[in-house]
C-alpha positions as CSV (number, residue, x, y, z in Angstrom):
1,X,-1.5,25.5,28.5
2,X,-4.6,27.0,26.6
3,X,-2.6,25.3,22.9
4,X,-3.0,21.9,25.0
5,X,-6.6,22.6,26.4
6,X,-7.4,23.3,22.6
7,X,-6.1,20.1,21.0
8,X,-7.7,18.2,23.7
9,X,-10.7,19.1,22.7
10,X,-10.1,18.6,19.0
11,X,-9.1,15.2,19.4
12,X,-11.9,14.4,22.0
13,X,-14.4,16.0,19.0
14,X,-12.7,13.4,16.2
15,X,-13.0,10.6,18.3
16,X,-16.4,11.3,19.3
17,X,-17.3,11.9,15.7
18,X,-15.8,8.2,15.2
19,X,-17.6,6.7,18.1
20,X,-21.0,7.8,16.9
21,X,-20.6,7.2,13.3
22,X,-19.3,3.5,13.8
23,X,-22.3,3.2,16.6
24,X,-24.3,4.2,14.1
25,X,-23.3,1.8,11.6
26,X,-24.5,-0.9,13.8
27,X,-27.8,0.5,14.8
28,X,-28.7,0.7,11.2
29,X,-27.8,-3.3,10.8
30,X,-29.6,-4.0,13.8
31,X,-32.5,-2.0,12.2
32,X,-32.1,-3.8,9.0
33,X,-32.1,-7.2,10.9
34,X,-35.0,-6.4,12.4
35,X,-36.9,-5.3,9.1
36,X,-36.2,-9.0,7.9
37,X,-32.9,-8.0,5.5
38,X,-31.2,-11.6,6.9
39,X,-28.2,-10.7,4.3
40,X,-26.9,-6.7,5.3
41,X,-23.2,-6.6,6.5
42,X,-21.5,-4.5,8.4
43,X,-18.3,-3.0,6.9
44,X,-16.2,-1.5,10.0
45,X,-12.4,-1.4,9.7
46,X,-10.5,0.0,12.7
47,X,-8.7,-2.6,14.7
48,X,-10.4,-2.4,17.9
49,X,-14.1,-3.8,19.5
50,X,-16.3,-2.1,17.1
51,X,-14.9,-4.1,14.1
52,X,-14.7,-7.4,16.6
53,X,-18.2,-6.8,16.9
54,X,-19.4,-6.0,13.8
55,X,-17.3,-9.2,12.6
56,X,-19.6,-11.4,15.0
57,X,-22.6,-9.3,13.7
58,X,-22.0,-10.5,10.6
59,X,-21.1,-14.3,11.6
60,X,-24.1,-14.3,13.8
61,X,-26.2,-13.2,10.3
62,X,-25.0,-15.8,8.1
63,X,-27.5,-18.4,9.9
């Protein structure tokens, strides 16, 4: 039971760690954006929203 709790917490650590780095990634585009750098892309590769959204950050940039 304890070996369980353990890895639990491990894996919620790593994808926390993820989250905030690919969160991160986007706040410092937006902040880039907003400092007038029209032509900064976002590079985020892991098959799920964050890359959907950083895919229509950088679509929405090209303008």
């Amino acid at each position: 039971m304890v070996f369980v709790i353990v890895i639990s917490i491990v894996i919620s650590a790593k994808f926390s760690h993820y989250l905030a780095k690919c969160i991160k990634k986007i706040l410092d585009g937006l902040n880039q954006i907003a400092k007038g750098n029209f032509n900064h892309k976002l590079n985020i590769n892991s098959n799920d929203e964050l890359e959907e959204l950083s895919i229509t950050f950088n679509e929405s940039n090209k303008n």
